[in-house]
C-alpha positions as CSV (number, residue, x, y, z in Angstrom):
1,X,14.9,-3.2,-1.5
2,X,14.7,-6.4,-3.3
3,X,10.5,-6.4,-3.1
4,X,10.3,-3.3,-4.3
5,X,12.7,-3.6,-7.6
6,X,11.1,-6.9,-8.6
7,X,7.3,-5.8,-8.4
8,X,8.2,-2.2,-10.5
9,X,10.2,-4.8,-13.0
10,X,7.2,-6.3,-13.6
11,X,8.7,-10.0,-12.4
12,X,6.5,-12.3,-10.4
13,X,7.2,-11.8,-6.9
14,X,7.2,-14.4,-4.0
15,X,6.5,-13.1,-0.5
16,X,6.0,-15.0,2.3
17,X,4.7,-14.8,6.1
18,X,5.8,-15.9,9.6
19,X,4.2,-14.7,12.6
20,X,6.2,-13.7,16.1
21,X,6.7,-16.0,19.1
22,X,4.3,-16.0,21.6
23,X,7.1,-15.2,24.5
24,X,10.2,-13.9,24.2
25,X,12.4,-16.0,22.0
26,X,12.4,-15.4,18.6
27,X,14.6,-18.9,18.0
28,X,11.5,-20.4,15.7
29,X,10.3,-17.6,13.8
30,X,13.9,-16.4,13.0
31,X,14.6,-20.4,11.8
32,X,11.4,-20.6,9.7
33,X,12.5,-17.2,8.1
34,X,15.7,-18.7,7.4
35,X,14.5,-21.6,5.4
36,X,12.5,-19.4,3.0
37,X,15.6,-17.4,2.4
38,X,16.7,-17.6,-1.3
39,X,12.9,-18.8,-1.8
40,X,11.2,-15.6,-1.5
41,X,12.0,-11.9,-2.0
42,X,10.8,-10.9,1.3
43,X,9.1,-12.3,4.5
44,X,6.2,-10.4,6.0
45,X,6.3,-10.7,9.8
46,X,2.4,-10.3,11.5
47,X,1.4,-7.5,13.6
48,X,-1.4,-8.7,16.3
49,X,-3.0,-10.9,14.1
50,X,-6.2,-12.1,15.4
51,X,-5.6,-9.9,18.4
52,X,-3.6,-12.0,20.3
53,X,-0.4,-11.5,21.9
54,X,2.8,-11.6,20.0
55,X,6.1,-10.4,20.1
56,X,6.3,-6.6,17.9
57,X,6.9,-7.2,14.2
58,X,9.1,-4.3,14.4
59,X,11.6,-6.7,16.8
60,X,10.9,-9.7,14.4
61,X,11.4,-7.0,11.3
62,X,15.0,-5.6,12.6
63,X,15.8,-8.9,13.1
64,X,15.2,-10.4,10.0
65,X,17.4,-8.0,8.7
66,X,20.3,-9.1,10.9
67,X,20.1,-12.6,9.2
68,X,19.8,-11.2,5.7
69,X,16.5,-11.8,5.1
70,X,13.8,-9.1,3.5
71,X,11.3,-8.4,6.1
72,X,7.8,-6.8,5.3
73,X,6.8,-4.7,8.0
74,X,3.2,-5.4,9.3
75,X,1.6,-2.0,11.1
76,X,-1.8,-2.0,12.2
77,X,-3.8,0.4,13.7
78,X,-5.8,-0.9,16.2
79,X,-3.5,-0.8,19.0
80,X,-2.1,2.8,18.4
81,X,-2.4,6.4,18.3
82,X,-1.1,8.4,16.1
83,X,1.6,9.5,18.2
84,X,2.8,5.7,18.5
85,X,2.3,5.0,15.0
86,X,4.5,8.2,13.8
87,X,7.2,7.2,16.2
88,X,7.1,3.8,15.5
89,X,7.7,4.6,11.7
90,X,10.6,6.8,12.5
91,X,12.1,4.4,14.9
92,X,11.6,1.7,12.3
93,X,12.7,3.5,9.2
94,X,16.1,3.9,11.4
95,X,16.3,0.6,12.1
96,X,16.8,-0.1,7.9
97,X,13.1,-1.0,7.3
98,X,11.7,0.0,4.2
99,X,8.4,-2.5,3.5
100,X,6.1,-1.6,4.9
101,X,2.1,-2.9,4.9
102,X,-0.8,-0.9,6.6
103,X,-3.5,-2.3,7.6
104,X,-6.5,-1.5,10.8
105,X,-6.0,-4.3,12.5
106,X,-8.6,-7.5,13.5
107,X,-11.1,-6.7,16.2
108,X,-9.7,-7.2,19.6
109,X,-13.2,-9.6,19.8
110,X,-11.4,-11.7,17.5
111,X,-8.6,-12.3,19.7
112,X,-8.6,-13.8,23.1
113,X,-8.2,-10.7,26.0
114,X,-12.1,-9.7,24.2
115,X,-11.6,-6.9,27.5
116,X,-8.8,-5.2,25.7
117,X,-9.5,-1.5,25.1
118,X,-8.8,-0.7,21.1
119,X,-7.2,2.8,20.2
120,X,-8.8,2.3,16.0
121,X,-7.7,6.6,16.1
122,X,-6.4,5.8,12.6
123,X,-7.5,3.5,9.9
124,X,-5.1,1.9,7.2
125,X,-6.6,4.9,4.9
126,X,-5.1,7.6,7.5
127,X,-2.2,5.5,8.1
128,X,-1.3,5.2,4.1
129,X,-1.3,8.8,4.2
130,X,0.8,9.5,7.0
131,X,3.5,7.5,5.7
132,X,3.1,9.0,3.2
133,X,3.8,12.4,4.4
134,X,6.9,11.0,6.5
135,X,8.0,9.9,2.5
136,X,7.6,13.6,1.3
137,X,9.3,15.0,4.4
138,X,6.3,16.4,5.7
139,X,6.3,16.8,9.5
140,X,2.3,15.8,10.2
141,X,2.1,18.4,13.1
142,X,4.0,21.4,11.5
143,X,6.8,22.4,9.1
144,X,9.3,19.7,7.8
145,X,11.7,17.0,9.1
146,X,14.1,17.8,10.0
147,X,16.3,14.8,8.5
148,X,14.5,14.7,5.5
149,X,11.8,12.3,4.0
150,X,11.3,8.5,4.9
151,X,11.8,6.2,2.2
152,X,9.1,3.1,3.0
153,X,8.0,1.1,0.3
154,X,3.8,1.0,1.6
155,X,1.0,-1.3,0.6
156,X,-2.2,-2.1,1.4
157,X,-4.5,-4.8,2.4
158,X,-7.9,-6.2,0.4
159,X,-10.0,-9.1,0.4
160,X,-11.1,-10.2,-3.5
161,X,-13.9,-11.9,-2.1
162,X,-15.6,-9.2,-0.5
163,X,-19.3,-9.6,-0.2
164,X,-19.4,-6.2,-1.7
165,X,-17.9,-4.9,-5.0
166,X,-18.8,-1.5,-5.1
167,X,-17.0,-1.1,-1.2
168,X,-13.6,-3.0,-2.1
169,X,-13.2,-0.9,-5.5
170,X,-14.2,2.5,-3.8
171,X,-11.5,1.3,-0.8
172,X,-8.8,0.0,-2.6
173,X,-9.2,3.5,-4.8
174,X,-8.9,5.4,-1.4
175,X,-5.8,3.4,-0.6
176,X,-4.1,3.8,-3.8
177,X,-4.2,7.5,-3.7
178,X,-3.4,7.8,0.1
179,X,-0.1,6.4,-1.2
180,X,-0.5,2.2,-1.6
181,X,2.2,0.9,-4.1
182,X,1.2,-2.6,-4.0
183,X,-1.5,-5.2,-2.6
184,X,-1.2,-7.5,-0.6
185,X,-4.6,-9.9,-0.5
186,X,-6.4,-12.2,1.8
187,X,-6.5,-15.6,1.5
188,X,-7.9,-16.4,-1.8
189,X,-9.7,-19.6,-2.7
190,X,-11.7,-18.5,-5.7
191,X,-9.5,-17.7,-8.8
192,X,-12.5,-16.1,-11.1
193,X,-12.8,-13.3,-8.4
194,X,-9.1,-12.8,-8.3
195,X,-9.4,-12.4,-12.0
196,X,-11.9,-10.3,-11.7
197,X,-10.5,-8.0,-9.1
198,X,-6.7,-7.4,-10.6
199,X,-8.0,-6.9,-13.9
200,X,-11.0,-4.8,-12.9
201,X,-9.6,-2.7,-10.0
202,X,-6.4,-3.0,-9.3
203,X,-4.8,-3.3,-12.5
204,X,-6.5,0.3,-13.4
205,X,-4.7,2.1,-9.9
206,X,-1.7,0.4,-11.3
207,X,-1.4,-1.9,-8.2
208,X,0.5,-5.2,-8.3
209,X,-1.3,-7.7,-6.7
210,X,0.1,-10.4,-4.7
211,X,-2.1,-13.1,-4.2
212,X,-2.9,-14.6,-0.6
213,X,-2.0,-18.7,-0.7
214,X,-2.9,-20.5,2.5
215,X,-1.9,-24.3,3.6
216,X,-4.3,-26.1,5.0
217,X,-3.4,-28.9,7.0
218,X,-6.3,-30.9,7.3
219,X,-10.2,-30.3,6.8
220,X,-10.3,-29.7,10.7
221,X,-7.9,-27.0,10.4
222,X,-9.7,-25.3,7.3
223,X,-12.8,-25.4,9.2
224,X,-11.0,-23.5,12.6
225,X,-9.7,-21.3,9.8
226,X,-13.2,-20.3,8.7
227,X,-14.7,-20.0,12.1
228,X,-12.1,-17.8,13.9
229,X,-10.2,-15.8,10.9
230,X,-12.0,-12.7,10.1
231,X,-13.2,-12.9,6.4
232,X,-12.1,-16.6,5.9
233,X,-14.2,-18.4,3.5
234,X,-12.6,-21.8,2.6
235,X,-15.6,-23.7,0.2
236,X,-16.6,-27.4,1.3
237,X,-15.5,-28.5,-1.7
238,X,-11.7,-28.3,-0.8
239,X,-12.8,-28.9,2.5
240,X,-13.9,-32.2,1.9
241,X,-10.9,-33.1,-0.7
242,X,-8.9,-32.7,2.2
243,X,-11.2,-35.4,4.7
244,X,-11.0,-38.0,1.9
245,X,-7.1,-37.7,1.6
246,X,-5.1,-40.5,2.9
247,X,-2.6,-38.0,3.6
248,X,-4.4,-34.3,4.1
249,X,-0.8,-32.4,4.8
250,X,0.3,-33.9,1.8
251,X,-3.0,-32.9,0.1
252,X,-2.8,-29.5,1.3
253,X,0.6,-28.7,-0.3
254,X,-1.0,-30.0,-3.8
255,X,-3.8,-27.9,-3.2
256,X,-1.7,-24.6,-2.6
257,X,0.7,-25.6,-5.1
258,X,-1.9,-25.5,-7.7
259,X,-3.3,-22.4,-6.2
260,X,0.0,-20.7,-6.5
261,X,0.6,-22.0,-10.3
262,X,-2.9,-20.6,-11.3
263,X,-2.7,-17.1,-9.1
264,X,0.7,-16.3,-10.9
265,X,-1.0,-16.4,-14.2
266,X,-3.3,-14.0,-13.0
267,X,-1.3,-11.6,-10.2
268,X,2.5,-10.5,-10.5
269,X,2.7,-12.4,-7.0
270,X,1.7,-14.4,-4.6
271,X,1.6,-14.2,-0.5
272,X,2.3,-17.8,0.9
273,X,0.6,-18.3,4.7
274,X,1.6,-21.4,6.1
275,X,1.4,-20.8,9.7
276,X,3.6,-23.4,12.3
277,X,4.6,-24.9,8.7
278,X,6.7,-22.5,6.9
279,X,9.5,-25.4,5.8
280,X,6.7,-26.8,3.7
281,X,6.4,-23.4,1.9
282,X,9.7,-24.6,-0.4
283,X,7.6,-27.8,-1.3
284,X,4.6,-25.4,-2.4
285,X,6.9,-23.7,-4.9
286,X,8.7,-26.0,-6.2
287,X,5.1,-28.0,-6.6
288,X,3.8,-24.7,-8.6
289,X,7.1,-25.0,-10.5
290,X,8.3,-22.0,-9.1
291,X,12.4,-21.6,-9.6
292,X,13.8,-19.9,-6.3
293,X,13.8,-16.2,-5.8
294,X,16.8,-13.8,-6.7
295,X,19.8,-13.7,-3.6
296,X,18.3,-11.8,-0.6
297,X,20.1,-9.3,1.5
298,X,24.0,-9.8,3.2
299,X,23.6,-10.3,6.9
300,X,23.6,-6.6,8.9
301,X,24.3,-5.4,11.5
302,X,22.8,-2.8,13.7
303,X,25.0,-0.1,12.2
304,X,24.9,-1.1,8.5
């Protein structure tokens, strides 16, 4: 996979994200995805995010694939056992996906059906390692596969900007040797403590880092992003640059842009999070003076 060749190559890689329809018709994620094609190496489709409902990555994921476009494969934790997480990997590594990120999952408090009964059996620490027996061929009850080994491409999750050092270095250790092969961060709106974190923890597991970039739209939207998203922390300071714009979407793509040109100097990559915007993500790159990504997959089918 495209992702996975450009990250060992040491290139800058470009990811970005789209999140699945609330209903049944993929039309708008599936158009979004289409105008980042050529832009990006691969498009990371959400998995429950914020605990509401949304159509299954894996749907989004296969179809992605279908219209030759790289697709990420979001799997959290909170909704499954580990029964549904292993067959959801096998069913998904026979569907043709291959990236793969692991994560627990937002609290279902964080979402809107608070009643909702969480599984949380595994964490993304348990769930690294699964895949990572499904890789070596491991059966995770008994014996072997009977097919062979898996062949996903698995990262992890981490937020820079963790009020605590000492936890995110002894994680992000835990994840790299459950079988991580890259990072994928939070939003990231401090570029000292991205530094600071790729040189001073990832960079020694030999983890590529790719750098979390969210559009804001307007200082009302950055301050619903820091009261509902689960680790948000946007500073006032860009807060208020975007109230004194006379045009804050405009001002929001300058501000990612520039986020974007100063993350690549630090990360091999950066994640791009525009959500209901994703045409604007093209703007942000070529903003950051970012030259389009390398050719993306040939349309599948089901059988190729």
């Amino acid at each position: 996979m495209l992702l996975q060749q450009v990250l060992a190559s040491g290139r800058p890689a470009i990811t970005a994200e789209v999140t699945p329809p609330r209903g049944g018709d993929p039309a708008r994620t599936l158009e979004a995805a289409r105008a980042l094609r050529g832009w990006v190496h691969a498009v990371n489709v959400t998995d429950g995010s914020r605990a509401v409902m949304r159509m299954c990555s894996l749907a989004v994921c296969r179809l992605l694939l279908d219209e030759g476009v790289e697709p990420v494969l979001q799997m959290a934790c909170r909704d499954r056992n580990r029964i549904a997480l292993q067959a959801d990997l096998l069913g998904a590594h026979a569907l043709g996906l291959r990236n793969l990120l692991c994560l627990t999952g937002d609290p279902v408090r964080a979402g809107d059906q608070p009643g909702a009964r969480p599984v949380n059996e595994f964490e993304a620490v348990r769930l690294l390692q699964l895949v990572r027996q499904l890789n070596q061929g491991e059966d995770p009850v008994q014996g072997s596969l009977p097919d062979g080994g898996t062949a996903f491409f698995a990262g992890a999750a981490a937020d820079p900007q963790s009020s605590s050092w000492s936890g995110l270095k002894a994680r992000l250790r835990r994840k790299q040797q459950a079988g991580a092969r890259f990072v994928q961060t939070q939003m990231v709106t401090d570029a000292e403590a991205l530094r600071r974190f790729v040189e001073e923890i990832a960079a020694p597991l030999d983890l590529p880092v790719l750098a979390g970039v969210f559009l804001l739209k307007s200082a009302r939207n950055a301050a619903f992003i820091n009261r509902v998203v689960p680790g948000a922390n946007i500073p006032q300071a860009l807060i208020d640059r975007l109230a004194a714009a006379a045009d804050p979407a405009r001002e929001g793509v300058a501000i990612a842009a520039e986020q974007v040109a100063r993350y690549l100097e630090v990360a091999q990559g950066v994640h791009l999070m525009a959500i209901k915007a994703e045409e604007r993500i093209p703007q942000i790159l070529r903003a950051a003076g970012v030259v389009p990504a390398e050719p993306q997959l040939r349309p599948r089918s089901l059988a190729g």
